[in-house]
C-alpha positions in Angstrom: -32.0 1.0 -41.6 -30.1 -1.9 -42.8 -31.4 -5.0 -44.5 -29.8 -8.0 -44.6 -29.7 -9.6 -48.2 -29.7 -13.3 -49.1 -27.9 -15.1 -52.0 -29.4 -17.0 -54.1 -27.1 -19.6 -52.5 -27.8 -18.5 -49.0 -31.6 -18.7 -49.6 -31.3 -22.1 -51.6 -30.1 -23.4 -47.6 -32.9 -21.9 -45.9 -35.6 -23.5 -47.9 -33.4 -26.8 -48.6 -33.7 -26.8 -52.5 -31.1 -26.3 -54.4 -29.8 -22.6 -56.4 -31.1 -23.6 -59.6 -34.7 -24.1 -57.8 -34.4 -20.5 -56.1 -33.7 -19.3 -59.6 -36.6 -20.5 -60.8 -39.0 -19.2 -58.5 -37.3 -16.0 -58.9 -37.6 -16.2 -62.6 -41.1 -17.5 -62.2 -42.1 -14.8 -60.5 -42.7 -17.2 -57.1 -40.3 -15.9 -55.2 -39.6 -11.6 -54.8 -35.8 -10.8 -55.2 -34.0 -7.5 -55.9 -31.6 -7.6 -59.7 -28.5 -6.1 -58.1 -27.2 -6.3 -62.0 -28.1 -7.4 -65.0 -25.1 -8.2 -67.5 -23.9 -9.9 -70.9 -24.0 -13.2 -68.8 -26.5 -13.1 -65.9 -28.4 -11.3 -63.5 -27.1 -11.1 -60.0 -30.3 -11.5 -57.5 -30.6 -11.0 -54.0 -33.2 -11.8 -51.7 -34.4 -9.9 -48.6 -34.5 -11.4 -45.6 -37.3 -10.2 -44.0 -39.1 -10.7 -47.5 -38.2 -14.8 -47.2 -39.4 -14.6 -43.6 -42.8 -13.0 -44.7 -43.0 -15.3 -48.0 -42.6 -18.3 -46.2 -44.8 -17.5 -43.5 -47.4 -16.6 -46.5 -46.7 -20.0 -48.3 -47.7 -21.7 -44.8 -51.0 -19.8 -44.5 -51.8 -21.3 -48.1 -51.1 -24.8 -47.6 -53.2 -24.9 -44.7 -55.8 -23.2 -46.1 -55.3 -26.0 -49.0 -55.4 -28.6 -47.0 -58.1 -27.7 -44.4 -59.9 -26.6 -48.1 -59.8 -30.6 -49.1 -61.2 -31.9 -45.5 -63.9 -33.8 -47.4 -61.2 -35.6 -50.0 -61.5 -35.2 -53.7 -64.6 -34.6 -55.7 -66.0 -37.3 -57.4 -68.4 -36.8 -60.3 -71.7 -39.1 -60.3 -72.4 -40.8 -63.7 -76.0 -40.1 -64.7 -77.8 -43.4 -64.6 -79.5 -42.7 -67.9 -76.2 -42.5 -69.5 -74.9 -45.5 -68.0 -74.4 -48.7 -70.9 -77.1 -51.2 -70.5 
């Protein structure tokens, strides 16, 4: 079986943000990558291709289910009359 693995600036072009942003959500936790190597300087990550496809397939299901969530528009909190200023 052979995966295909992404770099961090290969991924950066596939969700149109830049390397430092990938990094980020990798360091964030956001985003699953594989540490090839971790030296003195830096980590080299890569990501997994079928693991972006399935991430951003996830991410999709959630905004929806944000947005359909917020079909009514924001909550607004009602002021109790008796505390109102007379």
């Amino acid at each position: 079986m052979t995966t295909k693995l992404l770099t961090l600036a290969q991924t950066a072009d596939i969700l149109a943000v830049s390397r430092q942003t990938v990094m980020r959500m990798i360091s964030e936790g956001v985003l699953p990558a594989i540490c090839l190597r971790s030296g003195k300087r830096k980590k080299i990550y890569r990501i997994r291709a079928e693991v972006l496809d399935r991430w951003l397939i996830d991410q999709e299901k959630q905004t929806a289910r944000d947005y359909t969530g917020r079909r009514n528009g924001p909550q607004v909190e009602k002021q109790d009359e008796s505390k109102q200023a007379v």
